[in-house]
SEBADREN-592856 format. One record per residue: x, y, z of N, C-alpha, C, O in turn. Coordinates in pm, whole numbers, plus 50000, padded with zeros to 5 digits. Layout:
# residues N
{{X Y Z} {X Y Z} {X Y Z} {X Y Z}} ...
//
This chain:
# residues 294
{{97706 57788 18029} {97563 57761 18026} {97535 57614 17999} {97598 57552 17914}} {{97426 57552 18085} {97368 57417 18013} {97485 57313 18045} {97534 57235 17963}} {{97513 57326 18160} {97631 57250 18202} {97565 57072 18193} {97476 57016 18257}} {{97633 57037 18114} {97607 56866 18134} {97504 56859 17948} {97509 56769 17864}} {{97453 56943 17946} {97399 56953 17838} {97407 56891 17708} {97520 56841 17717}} {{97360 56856 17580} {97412 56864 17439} {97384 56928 17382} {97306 57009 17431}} {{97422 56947 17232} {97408 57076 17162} {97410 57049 17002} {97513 57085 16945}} {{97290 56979 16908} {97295 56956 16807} {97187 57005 16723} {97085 57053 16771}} {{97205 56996 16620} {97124 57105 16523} {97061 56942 16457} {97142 56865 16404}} {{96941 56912 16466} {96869 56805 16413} {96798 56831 16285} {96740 56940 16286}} {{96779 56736 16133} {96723 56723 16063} {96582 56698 16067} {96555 56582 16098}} {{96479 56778 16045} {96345 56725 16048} {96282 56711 15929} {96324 56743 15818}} {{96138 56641 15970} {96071 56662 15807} {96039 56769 15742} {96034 56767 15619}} {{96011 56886 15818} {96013 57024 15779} {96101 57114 15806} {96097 57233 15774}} {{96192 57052 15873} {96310 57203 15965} {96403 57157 15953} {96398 57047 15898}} {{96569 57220 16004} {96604 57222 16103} {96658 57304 16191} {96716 57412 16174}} {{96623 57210 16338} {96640 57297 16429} {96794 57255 16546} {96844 57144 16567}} {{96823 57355 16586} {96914 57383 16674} {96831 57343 16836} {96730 57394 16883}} {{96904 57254 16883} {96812 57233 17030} {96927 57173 17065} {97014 57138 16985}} {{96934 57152 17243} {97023 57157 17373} {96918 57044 17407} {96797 57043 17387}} {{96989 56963 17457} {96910 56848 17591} {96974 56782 17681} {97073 56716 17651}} {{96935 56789 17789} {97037 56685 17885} {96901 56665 18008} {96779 56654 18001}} {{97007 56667 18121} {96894 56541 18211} {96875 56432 18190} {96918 56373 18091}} {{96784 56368 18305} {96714 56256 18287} {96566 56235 18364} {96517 56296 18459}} {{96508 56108 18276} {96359 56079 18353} {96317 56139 18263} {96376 56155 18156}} {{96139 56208 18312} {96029 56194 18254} {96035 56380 18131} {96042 56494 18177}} {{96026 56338 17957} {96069 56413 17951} {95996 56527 17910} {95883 56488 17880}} {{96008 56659 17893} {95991 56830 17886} {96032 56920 17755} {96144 56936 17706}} {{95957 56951 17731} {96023 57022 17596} {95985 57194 17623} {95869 57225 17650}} {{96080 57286 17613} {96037 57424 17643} {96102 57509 17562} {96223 57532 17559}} {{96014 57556 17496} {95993 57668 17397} {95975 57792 17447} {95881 57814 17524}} {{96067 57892 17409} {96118 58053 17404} {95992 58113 17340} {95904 58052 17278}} {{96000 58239 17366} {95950 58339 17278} {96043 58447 17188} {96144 58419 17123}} {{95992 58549 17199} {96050 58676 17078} {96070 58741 17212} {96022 58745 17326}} {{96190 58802 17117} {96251 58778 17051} {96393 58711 17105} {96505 58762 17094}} {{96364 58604 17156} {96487 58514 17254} {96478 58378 17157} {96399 58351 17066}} {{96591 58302 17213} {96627 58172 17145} {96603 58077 17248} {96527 58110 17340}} {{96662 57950 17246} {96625 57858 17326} {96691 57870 17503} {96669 57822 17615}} {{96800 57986 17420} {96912 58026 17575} {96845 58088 17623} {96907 58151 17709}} {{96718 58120 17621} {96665 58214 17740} {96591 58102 17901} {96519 58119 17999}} {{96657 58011 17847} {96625 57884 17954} {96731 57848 18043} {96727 57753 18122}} {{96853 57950 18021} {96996 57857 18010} {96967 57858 18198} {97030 57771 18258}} {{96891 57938 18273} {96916 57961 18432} {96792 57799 18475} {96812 57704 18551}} {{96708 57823 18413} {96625 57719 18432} {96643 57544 18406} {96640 57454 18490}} {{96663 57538 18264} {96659 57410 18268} {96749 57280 18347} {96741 57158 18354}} {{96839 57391 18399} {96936 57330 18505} {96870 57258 18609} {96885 57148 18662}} {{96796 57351 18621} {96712 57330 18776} {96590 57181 18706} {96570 57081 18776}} {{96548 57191 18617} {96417 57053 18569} {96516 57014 18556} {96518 56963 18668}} {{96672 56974 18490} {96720 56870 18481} {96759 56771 18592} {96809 56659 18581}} {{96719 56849 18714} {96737 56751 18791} {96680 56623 18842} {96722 56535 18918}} {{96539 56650 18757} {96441 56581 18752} {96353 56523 18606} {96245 56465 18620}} {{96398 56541 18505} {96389 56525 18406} {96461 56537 18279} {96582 56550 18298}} {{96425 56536 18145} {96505 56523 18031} {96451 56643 17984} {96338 56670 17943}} {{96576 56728 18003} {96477 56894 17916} {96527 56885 17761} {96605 56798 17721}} {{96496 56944 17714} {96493 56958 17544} {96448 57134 17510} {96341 57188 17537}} {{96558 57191 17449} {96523 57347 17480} {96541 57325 17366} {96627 57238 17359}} {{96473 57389 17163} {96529 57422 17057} {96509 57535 17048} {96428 57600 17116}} {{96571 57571 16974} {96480 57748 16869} {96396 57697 16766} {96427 57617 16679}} {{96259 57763 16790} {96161 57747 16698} {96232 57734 16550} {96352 57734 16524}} {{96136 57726 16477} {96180 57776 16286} {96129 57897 16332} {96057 57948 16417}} {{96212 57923 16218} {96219 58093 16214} {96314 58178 16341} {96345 58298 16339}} {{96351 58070 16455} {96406 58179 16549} {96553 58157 16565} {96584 58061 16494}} {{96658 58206 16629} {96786 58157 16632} {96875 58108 16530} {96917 58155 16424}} {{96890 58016 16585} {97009 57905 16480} {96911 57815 16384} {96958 57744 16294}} {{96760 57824 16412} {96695 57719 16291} {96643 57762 16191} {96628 57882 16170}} {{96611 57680 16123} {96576 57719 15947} {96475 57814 15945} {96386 57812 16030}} {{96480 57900 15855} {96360 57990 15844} {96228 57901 15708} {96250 57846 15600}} {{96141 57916 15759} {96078 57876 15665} {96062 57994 15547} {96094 58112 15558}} {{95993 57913 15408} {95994 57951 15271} {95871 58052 15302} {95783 58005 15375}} {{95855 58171 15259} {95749 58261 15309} {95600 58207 15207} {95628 58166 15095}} {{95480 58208 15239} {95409 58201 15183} {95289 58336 15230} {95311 58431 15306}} {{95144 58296 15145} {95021 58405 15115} {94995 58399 15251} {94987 58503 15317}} {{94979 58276 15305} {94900 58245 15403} {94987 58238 15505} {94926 58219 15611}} {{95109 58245 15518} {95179 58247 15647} {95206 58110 15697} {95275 58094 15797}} {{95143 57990 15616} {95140 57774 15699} {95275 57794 15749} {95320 57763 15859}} {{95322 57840 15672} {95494 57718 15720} {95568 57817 15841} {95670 57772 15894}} {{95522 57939 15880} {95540 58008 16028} {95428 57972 16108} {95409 58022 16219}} {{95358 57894 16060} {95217 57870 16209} {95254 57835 16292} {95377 57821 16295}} {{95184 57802 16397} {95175 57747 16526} {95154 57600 16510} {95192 57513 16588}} {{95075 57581 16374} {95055 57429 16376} {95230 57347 16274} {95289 57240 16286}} {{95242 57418 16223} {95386 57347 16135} {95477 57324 16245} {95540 57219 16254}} {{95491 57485 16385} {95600 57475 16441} {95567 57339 16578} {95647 57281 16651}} {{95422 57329 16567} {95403 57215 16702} {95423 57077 16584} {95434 56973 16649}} {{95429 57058 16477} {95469 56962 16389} {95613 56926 16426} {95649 56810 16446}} {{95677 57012 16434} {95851 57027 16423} {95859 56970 16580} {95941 56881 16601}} {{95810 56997 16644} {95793 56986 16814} {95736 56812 16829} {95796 56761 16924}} {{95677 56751 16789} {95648 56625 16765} {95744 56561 16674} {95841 56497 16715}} {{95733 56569 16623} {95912 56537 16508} {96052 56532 16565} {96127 56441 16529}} {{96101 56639 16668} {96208 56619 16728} {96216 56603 16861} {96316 56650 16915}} {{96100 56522 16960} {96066 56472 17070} {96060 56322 16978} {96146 56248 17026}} {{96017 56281 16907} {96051 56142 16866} {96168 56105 16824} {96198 55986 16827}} {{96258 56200 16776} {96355 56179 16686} {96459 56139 16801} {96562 56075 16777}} {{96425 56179 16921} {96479 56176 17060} {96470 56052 17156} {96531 56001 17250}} {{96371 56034 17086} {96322 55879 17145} {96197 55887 17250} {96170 55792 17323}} {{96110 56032 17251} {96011 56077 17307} {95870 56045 17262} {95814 56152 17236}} {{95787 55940 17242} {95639 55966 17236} {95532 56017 17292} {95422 56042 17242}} {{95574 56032 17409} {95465 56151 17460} {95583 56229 17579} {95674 56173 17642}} {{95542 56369 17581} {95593 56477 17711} {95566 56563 17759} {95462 56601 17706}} {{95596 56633 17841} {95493 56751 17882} {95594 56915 17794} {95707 56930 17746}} {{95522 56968 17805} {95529 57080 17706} {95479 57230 17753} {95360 57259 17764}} {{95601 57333 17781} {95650 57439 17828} {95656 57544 17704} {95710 57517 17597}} {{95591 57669 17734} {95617 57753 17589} {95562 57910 17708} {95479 57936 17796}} {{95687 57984 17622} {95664 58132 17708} {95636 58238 17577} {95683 58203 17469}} {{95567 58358 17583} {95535 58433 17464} {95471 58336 17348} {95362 58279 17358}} {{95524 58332 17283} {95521 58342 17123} {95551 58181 17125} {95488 58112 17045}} {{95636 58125 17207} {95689 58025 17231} {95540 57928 17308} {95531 57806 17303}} {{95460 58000 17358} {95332 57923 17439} {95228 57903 17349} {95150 57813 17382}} {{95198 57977 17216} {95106 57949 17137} {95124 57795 17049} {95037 57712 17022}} {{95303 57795 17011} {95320 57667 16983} {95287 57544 17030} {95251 57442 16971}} {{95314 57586 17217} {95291 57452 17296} {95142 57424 17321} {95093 57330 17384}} {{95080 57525 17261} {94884 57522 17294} {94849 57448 17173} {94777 57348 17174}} {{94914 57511 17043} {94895 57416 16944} {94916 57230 16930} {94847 57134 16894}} {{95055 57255 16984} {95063 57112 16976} {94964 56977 17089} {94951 56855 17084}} {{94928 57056 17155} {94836 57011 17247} {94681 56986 17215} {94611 56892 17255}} {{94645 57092 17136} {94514 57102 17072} {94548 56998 16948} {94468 56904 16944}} {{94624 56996 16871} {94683 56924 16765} {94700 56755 16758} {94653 56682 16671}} {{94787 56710 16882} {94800 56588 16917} {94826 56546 17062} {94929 56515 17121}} {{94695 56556 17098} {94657 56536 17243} {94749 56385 17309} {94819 56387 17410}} {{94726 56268 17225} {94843 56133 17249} {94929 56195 17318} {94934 56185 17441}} {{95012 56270 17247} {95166 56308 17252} {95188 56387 17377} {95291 56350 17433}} {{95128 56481 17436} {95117 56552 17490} {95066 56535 17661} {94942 56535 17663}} {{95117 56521 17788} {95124 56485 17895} {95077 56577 17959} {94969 56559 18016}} {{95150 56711 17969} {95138 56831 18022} {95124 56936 17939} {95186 56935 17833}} {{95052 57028 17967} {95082 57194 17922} {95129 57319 17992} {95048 57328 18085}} {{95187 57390 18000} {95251 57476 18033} {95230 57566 18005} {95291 57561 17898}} {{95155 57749 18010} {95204 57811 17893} {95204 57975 17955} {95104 58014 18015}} {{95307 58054 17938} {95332 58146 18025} {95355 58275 17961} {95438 58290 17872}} {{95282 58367 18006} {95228 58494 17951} {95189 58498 17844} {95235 58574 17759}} {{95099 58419 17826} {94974 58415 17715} {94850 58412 17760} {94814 58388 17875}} {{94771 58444 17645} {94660 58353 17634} {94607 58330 17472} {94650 58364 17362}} {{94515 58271 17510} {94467 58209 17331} {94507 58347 17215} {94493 58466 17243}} {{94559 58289 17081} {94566 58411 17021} {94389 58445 16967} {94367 58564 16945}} {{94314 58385 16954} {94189 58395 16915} {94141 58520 17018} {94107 58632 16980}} {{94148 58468 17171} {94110 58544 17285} {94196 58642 17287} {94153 58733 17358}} {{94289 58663 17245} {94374 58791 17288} {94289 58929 17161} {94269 59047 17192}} {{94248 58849 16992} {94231 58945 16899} {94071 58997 16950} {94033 59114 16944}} {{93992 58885 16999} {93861 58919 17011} {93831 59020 17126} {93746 59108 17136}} {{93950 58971 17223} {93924 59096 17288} {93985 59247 17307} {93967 59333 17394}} {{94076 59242 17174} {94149 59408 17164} {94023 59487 17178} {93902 59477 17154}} {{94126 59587 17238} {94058 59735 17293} {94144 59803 17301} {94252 59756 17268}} {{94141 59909 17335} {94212 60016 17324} {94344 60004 17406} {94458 60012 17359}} {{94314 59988 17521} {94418 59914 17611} {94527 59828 17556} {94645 59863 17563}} {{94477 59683 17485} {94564 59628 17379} {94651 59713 17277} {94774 59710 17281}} {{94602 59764 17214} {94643 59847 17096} {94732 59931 17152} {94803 59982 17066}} {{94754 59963 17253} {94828 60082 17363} {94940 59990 17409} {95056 60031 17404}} {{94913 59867 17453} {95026 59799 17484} {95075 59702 17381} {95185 59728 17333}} {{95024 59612 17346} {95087 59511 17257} {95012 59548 17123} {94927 59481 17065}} {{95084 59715 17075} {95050 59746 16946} {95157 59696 16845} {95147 59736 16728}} {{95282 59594 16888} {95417 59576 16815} {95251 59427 16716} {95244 59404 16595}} {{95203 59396 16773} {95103 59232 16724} {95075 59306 16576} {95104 59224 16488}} {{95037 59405 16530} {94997 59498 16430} {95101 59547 16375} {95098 59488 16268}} {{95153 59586 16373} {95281 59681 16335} {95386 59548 16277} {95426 59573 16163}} {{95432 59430 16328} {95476 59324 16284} {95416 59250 16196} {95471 59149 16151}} {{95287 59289 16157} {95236 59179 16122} {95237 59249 15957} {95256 59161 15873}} {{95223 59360 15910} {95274 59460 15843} {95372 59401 15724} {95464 59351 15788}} {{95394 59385 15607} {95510 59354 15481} {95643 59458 15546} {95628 59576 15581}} {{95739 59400 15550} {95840 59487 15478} {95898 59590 15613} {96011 59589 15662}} {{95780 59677 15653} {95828 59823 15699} {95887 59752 15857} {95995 59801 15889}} {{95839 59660 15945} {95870 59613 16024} {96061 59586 16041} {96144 59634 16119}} {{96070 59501 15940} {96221 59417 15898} {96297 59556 15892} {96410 59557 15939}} {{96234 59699 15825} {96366 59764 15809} {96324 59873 15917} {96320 59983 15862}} {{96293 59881 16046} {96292 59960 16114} {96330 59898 16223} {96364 59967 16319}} {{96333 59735 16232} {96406 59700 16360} {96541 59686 16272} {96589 59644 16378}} {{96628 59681 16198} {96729 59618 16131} {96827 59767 16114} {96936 59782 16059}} {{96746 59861 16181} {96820 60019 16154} {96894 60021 16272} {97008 60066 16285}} {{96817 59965 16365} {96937 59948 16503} {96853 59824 16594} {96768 59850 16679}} {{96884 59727 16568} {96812 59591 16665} {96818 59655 16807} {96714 59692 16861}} {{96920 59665 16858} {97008 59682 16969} {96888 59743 17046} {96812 59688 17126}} {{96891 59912 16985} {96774 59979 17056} {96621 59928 17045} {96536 59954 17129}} {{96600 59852 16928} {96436 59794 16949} {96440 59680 17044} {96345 59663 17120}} {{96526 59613 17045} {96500 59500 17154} {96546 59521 17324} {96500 59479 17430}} {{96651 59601 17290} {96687 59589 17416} {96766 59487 17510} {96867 59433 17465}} {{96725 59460 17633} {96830 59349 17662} {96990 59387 17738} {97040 59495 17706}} {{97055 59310 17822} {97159 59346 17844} {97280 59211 17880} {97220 59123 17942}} {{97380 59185 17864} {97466 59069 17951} {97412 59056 18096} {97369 58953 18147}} {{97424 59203 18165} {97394 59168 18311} {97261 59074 18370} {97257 58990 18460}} {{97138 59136 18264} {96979 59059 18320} {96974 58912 18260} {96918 58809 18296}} {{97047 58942 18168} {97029 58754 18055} {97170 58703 18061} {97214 58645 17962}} {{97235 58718 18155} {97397 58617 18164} {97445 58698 18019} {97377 58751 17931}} {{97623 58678 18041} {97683 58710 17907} {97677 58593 17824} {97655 58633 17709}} {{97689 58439 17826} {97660 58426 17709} {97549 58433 17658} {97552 58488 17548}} {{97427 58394 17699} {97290 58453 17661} {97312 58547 17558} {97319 58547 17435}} {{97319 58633 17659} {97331 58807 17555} {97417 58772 17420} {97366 58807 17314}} {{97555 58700 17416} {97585 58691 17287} {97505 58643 17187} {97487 58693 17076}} {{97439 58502 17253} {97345 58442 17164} {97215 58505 17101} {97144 58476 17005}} {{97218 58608 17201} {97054 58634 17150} {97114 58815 17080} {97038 58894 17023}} {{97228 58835 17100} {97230 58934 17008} {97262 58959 16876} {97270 59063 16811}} {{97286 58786 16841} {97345 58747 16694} {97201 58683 16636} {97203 58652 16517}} {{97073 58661 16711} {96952 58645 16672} {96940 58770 16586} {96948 58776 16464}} {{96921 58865 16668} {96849 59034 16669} {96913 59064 16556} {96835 59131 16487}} {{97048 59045 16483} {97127 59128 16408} {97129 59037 16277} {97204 59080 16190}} {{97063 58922 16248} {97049 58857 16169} {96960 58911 16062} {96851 58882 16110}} {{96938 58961 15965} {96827 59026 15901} {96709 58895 15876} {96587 58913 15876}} {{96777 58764 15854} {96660 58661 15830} {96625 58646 15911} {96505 58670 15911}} {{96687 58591 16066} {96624 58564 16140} {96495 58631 16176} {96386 58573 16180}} {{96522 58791 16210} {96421 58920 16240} {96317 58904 16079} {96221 58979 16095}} {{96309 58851 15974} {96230 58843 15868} {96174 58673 15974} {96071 58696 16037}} {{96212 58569 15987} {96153 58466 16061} {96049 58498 16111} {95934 58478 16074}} {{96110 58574 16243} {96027 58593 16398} {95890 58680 16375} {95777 58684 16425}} {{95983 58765 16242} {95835 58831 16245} {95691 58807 16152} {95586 58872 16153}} {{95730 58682 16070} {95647 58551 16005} {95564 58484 16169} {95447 58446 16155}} {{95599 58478 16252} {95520 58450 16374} {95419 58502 16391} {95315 58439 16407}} {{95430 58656 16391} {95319 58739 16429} {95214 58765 16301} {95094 58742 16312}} {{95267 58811 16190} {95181 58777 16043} {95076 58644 16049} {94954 58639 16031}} {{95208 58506 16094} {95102 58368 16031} {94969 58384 16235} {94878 58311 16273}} {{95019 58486 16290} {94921 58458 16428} {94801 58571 16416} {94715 58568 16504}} {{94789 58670 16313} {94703 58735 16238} {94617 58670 16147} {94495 58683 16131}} {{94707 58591 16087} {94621 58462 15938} {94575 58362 15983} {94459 58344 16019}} {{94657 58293 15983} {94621 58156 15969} {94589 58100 16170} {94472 58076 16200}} {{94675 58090 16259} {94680 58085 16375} {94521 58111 16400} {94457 58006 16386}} {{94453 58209 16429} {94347 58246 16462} {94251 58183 16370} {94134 58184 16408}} {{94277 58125 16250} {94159 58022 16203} {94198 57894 16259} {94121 57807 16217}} {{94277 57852 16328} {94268 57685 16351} {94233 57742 16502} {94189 57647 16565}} {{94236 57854 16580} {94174 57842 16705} {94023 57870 16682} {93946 57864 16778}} {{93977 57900 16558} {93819 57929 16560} {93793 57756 16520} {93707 57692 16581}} {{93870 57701 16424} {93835 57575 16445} {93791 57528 16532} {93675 57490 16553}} {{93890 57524 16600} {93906 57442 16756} {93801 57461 16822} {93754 57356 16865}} {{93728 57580 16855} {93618 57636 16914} {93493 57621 16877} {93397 57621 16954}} {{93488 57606 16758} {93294 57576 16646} {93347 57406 16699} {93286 57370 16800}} {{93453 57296 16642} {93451 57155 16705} {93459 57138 16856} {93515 57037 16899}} {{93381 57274 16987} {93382 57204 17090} {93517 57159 17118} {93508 57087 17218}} {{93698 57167 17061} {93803 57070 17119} {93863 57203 17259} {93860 57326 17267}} {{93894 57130 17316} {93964 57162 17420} {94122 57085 17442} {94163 56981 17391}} {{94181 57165 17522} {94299 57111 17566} {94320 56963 17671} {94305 56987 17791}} {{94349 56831 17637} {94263 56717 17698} {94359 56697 17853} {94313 56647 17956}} {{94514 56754 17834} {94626 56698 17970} {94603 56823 18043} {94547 56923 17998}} {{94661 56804 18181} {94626 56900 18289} {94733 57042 18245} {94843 57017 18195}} {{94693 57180 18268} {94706 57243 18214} {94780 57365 18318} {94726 57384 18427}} {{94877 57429 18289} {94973 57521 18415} {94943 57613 18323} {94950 57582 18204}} {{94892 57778 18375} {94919 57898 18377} {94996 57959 18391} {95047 57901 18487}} {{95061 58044 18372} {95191 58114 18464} {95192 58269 18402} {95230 58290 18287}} {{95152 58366 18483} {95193 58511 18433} {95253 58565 18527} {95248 58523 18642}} {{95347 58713 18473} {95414 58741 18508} {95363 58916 18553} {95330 59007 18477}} {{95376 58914 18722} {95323 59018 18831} {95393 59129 18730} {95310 59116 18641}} {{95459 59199 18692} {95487 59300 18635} {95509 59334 18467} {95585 59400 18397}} {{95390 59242 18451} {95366 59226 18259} {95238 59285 18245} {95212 59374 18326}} {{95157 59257 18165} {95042 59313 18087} {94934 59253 18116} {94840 59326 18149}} {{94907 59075 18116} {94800 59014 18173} {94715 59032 18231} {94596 59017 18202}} {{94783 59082 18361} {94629 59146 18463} {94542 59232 18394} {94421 59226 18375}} {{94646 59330 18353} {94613 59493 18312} {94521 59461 18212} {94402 59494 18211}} {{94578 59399 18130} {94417 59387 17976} {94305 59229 18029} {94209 59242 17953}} {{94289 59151 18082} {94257 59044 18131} {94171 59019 18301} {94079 58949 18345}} {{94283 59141 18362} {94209 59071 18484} {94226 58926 18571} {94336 58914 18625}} {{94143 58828 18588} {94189 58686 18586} {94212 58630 18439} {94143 58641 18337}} {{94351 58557 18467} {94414 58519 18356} {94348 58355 18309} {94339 58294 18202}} {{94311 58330 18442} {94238 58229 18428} {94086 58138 18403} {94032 58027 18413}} {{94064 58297 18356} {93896 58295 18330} {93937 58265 18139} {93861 58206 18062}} {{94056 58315 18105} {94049 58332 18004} {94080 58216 17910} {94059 58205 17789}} {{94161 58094 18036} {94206 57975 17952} {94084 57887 17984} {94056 57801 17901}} {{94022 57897 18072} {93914 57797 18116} {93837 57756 18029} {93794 57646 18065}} {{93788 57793 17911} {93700 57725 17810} {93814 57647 17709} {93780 57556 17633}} {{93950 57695 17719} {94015 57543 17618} {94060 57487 17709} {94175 57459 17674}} {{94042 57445 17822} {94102 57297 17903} {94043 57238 17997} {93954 57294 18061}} {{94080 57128 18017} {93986 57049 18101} {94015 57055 18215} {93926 57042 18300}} {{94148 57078 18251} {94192 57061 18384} {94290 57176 18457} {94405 57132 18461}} {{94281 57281 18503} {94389 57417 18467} {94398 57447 18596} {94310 57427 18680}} {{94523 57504 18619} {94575 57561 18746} {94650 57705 18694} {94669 57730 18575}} {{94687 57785 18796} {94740 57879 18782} {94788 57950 18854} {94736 57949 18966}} {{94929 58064 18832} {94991 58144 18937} {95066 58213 18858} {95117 58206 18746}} {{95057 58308 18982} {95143 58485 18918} {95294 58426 18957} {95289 58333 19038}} {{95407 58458 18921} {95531 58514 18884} {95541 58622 18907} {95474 58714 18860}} {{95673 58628 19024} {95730 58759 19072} {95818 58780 18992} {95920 58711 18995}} {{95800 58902 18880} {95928 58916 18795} {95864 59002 18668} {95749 59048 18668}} {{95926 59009 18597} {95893 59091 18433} {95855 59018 18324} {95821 58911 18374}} {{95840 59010 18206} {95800 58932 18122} {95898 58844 18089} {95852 58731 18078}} {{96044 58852 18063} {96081 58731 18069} {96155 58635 18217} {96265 58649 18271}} {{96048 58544 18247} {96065 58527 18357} {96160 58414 18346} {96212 58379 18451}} {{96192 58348 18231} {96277 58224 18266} {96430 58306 18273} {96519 58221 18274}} {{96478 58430 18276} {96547 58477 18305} {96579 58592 18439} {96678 58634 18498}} {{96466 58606 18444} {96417 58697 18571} {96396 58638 18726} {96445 58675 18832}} {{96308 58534 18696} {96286 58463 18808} {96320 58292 18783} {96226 58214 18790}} {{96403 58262 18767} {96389 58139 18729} {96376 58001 18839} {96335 57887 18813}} {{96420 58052 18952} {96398 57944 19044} {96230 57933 19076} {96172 57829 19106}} {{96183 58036 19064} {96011 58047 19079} {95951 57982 18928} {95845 57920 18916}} {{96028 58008 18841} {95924 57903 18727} {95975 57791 18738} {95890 57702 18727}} {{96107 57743 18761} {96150 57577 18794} {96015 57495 18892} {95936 57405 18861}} {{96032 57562 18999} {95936 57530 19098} {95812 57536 19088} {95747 57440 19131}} {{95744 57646 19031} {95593 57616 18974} {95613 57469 18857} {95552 57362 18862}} {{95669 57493 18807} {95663 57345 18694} {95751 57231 18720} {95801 57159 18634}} {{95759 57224 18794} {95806 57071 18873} {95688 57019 18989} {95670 56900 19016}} {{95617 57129 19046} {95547 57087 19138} {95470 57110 19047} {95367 57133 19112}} {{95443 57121 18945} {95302 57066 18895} {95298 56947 18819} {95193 56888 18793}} {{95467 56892 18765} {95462 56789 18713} {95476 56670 18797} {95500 56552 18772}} {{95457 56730 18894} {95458 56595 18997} {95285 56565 19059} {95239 56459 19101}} {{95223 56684 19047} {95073 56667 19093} {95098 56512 19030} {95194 56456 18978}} {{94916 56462 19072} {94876 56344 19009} {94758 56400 18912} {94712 56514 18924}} {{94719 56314 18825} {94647 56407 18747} {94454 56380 18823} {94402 56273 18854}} {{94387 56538 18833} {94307 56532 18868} {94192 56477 18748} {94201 56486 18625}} {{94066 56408 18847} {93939 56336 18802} {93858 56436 18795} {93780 56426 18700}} {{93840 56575 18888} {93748 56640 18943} {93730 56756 18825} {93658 56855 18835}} {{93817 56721 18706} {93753 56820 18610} {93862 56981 18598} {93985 56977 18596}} {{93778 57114 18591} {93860 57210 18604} {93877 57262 18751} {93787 57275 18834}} {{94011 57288 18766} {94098 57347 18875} {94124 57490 18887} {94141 57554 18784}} {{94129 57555 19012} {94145 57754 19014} {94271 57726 19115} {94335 57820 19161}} 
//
């Protein structure tokens, strides 16, 4: 995997994290979701490195990086600490500004850091999401039917010891769909008892705290200021609770495009030559004057 690649576990001001980078040119930072590590890129970033400097880590809390100290309020699993850590080790790199890739759990980070420190931030990316604000305001029954794990994780205690009774069967997963080393990597995530106490500090601090800095964001009028990529995935949930996915990002960004993915929810393993290619040809657009884009 990650042929040409590096592979170092960096000191930050709040973390550290385990991250892979190679390539060259203009550079990319892309963030995983849950319950995957940074190897769930390993088919993709091959393909942007041919055109850029990718930078894949594991969040805090996920993989090989530090778990943060648990608190009332959930800060040090937010979205805003982990887009902190994400600015911190894009400089530490020699990066002041880049464009910025995040799938699941992994896309709320890259929305944060965007809403957070617009400077820094070139591009957005963010794939099978949408706002966590917009996702709670609009549960319905439908939600609760499908992405009832958002509740049930977010829960003390009973979560950690009912996936930790057999990871294997709650997550799922195989060598064949995620490459064998993948699968090793991400099955020494799953079987970690801290790690699975981490990941699931994600969904808690995106119940707490997360959803007050997006109501922030929303009473201050801020929006997302760099041009902005969509990406969902034709055989996920999006349509089904949503409809257009793109009605739903249009009030945080200024400038937004969007497209379905032939594939399942994790698409940087599923389809990966189709997300290389949606996000290269969008990092090559020029950036539009004309405002928001469909």
């Amino acid at each position: 995997m990650f042929e040409g690649f590096k592979l170092e576990t960096v000191d930050l001001p709040e973390s550290s994290l385990r991250v892979r980078y190679g390539g060259s040119g203009p550079p990319l930072l892309l963030l995983h979701g849950h319950p995957r590590t940074h190897v769930t890129w390993h088919r993709v970033a091959p393909l942007l490195a041919a055109d850029h400097t990718v930078v894949c880590p594991d969040l805090r809390g996920f993989g090989r990086s530090s778990v943060p100290a648990d608190a009332m309020d959930h800060a040090g699993s937010s979205k805003r600490a982990k887009a902190r850590d994400c600015i911190a080790l894009m400089r530490h790199l020699g990066f002041g500004r880049f464009a910025i890739a995040g799938h699941d759990r992994g896309s709320y980070t890259a929305f944060r850091a965007a809403m957070d420190h617009p400077s820094a931030i070139s591009h957005l990316i963010v794939m099978d999401s949408v706002p966590i604000l917009e996702a709670l305001e609009r549960c319905d029954a439908r939600f609760a039917k499908l992405w009832w794990h958002w509740f049930f994780f977010a829960q003390p205690d009973k979560p950690e010891r009912a996936i930790m009774a057999d990871p294997d069967a709650w997550y799922g997963g195989s060598a064949e769909s995620m490459g064998a080393e993948a699968y090793v990597d991400y099955k020494d995530a799953i079987h970690d008892p801290n790690v699975v106490h981490g990941m699931l500090e994600d969904y808690r601090a995106g119940l707490a705290i997360d959803q007050l800095h997006d109501t922030d964001d929303r009473k201050a009028g801020r929006r997302v200021a760099c041009p902005t990529l969509a990406l969902w995935s034709a055989r996920d949930d999006l349509e089904a609770l949503y409809g257009n996915v793109l009605d739903v990002w249009r009030p945080w960004t200024t400038e937004l495009k969007g497209q379905r993915i032939d594939s399942g929810h994790h698409m940087a393993e599923e389809a990966a030559d189709a997300v290389a290619a949606a996000v290269m040809a969008f990092l090559r657009e020029p950036t539009s004057s004309c405002g928001e884009l469909c």
